[in-house]
C-alpha positions as CSV (number, residue, x, y, z in Angstrom):
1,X,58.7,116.2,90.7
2,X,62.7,115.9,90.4
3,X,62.7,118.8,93.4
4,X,60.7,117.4,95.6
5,X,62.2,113.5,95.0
6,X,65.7,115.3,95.6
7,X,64.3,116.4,98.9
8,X,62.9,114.0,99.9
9,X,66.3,111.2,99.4
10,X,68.2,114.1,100.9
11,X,65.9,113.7,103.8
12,X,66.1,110.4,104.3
13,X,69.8,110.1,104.5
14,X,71.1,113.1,106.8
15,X,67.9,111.4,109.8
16,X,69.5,108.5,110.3
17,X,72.9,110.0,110.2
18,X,71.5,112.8,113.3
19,X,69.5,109.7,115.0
20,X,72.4,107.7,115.5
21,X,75.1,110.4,116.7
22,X,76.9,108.9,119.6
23,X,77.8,111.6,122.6
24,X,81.7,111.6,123.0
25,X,83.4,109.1,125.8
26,X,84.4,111.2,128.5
27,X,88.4,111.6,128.7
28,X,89.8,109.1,131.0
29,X,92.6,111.0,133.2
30,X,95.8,108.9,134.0
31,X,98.6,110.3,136.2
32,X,101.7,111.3,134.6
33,X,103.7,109.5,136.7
34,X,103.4,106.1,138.3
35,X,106.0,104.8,140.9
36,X,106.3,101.2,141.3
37,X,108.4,100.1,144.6
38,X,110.1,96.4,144.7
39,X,112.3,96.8,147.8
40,X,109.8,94.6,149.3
41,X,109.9,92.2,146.5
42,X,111.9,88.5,146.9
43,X,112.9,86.7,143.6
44,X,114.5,83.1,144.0
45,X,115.5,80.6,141.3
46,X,118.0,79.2,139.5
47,X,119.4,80.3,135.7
48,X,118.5,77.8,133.2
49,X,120.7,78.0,130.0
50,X,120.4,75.5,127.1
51,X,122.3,72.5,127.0
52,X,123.2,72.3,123.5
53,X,123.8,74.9,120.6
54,X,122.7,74.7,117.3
55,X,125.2,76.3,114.8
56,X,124.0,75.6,110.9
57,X,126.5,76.4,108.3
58,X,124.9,77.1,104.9
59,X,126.5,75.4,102.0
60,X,127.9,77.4,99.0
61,X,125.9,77.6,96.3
62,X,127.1,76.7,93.1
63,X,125.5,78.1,89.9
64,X,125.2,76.7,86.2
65,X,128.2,78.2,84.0
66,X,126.7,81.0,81.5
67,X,129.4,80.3,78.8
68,X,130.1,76.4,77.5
69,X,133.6,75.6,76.7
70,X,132.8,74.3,72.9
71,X,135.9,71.8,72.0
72,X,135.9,72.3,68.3
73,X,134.5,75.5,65.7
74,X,135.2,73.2,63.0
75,X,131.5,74.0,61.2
76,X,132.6,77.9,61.7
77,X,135.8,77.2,60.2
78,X,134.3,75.3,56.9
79,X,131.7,78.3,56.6
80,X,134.3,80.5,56.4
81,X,135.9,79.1,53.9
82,X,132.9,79.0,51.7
83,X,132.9,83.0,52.0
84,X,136.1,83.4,50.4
């Protein structure tokens, strides 16, 4: 019974796989080298530049000190006397 049900889901999943093969697109064939000629070709206009520039400066950046100035160690101080 296990055989044959192994068979059978083996079956079953390499069909569709073979039914729905697609044939391979035939290779398109471009030439190596294409020349394109614009001795014929007129352009006309005018140059257009902007009328205004736009220069932004960025500001310096100022960070929070790490270390506090402390004005007084007056409690250190009076601890260390106690240690004496």
């Amino acid at each position: 019974m296990n055989r044959w049900f192994t068979g059978l889901l083996t079956l079953m999943l390499t069909v569709p796989g073979v039914a729905f093969a697609e044939e391979e697109a035939p290779q398109e064939a471009f030439k190596k080298k294409t020349v394109i000629e614009f001795s014929e070709v007129r352009l006309s206009g005018e140059l257009v530049k902007p009328s205004a520039t736009l220069v932004r400066v960025r500001r310096k950046t100022r960070f929070a000190p790490l270390v506090r100035v402390r004005g007084d160690f007056r409690p250190e101080l009076l601890a260390s006397t106690d240690a004496l």
